[in-house]
N, C-alpha and C positions, 0 to 999 in steps of 0.2 A: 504494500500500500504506500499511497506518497500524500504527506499531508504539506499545507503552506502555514505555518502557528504564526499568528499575529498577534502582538500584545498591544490590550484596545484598553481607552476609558469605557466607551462605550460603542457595541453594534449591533443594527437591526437587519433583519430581510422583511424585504414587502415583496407583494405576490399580487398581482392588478390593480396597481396602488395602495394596498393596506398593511401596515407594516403586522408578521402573522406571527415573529419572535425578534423577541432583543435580549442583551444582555448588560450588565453596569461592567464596571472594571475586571478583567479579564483576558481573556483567549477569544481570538476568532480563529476557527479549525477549518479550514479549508481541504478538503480529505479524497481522495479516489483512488477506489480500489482496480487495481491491474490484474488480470485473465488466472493469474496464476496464483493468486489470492485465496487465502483461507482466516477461517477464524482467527490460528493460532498469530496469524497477520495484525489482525484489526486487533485484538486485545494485546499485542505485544508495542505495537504502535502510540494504545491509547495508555499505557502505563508510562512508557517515556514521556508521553506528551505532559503526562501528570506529574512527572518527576522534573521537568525540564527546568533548570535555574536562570528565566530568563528576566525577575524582577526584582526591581533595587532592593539592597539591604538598607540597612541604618545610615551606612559608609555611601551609598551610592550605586555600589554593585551590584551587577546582576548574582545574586547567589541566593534567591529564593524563588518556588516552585508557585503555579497558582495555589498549590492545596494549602502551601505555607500563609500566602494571603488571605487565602478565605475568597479568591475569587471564582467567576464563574465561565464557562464554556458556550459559545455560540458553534454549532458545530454546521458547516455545509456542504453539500455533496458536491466535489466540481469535476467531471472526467476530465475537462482539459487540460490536468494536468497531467493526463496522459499524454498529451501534444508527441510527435514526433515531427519535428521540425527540419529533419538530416537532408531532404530530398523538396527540391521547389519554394514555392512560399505559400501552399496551403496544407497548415500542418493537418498530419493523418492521426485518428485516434484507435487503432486496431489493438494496441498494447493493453486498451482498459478492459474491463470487464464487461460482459455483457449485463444490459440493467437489470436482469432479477436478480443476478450476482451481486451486484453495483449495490444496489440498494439491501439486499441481505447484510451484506460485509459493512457497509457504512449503519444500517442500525446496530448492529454489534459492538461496531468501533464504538457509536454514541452511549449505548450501554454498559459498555465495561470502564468510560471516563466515566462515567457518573456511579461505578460501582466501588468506582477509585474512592469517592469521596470529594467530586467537582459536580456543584451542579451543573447540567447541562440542556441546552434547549437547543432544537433542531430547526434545518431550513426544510424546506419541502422536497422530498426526491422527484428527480424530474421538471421541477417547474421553471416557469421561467422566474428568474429572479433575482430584484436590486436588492445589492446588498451595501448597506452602508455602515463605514467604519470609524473611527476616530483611532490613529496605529499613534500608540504612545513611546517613544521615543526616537524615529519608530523604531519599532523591532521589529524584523520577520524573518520567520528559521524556516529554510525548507528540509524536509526529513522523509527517509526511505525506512520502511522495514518490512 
């Protein structure tokens, strides 16, 4: 799986103009799962992402996890981060999962963060959808596992 982790004040998704989840201070999870993807994927993914020390301490540094914060997860499904981009300039998405998969594996991902101990709220699988951010520092990790 490849996720995009954004550390936000705050993010919503709207879905025909009505915003349908948000989140306060946090994680925006940017997530899609690739062909070759399994559970064991999306829960080993969503533990890191839970463990990852990307918010200031006392000192300034990054060396605390959301769960240390107390913050929360906006979690959304994006295949394009399957993009293969190696050939032309219209990237191809054959690498991701097909959508039953897609969306199996990313509910999984969203329920083993929140099983971590991150609340989390989800975008819509498959929809079309604005998503809007506030990236605080900013920060953005891009991550495979």
């Amino acid at each position: 799986m490849k996720a995009v982790v954004q550390r936000v004040t705050e993010a919503r998704v709207d879905v025909a103009g009505e915003t349908v989840r948000r989140t306060g201070p946090g994680l925006l999870v940017l997530v899609c799962a690739m062909q070759d993807d399994a559970e064991a994927n999306a829960e080993a993914l969503a533990t890191r992402i839970a463990k990852l020390r990307i918010f200031r301490d006392g000192e300034g540094r990054m060396n605390r996890s959301v769960l240390d914060t107390g913050g929360s997860a906006l979690v959304v499904s994006q295949f394009t981060l399957a993009a293969d981009t190696s050939r032309g300039t219209r990237p191809g998405f054959s690498t991701a999962a097909p959508p039953e998969t897609g969306e199996r594996l990313y509910e999984h991902f969203a329920a083993h963060l929140a099983a971590q101990g991150v609340p989390v709220e989800t975008g819509r699988f498959g929809a079309d959808m604005q998503v809007h951010l506030v990236n605080d520092g900013p920060v953005t990790i891009p991550i495979e596992r």
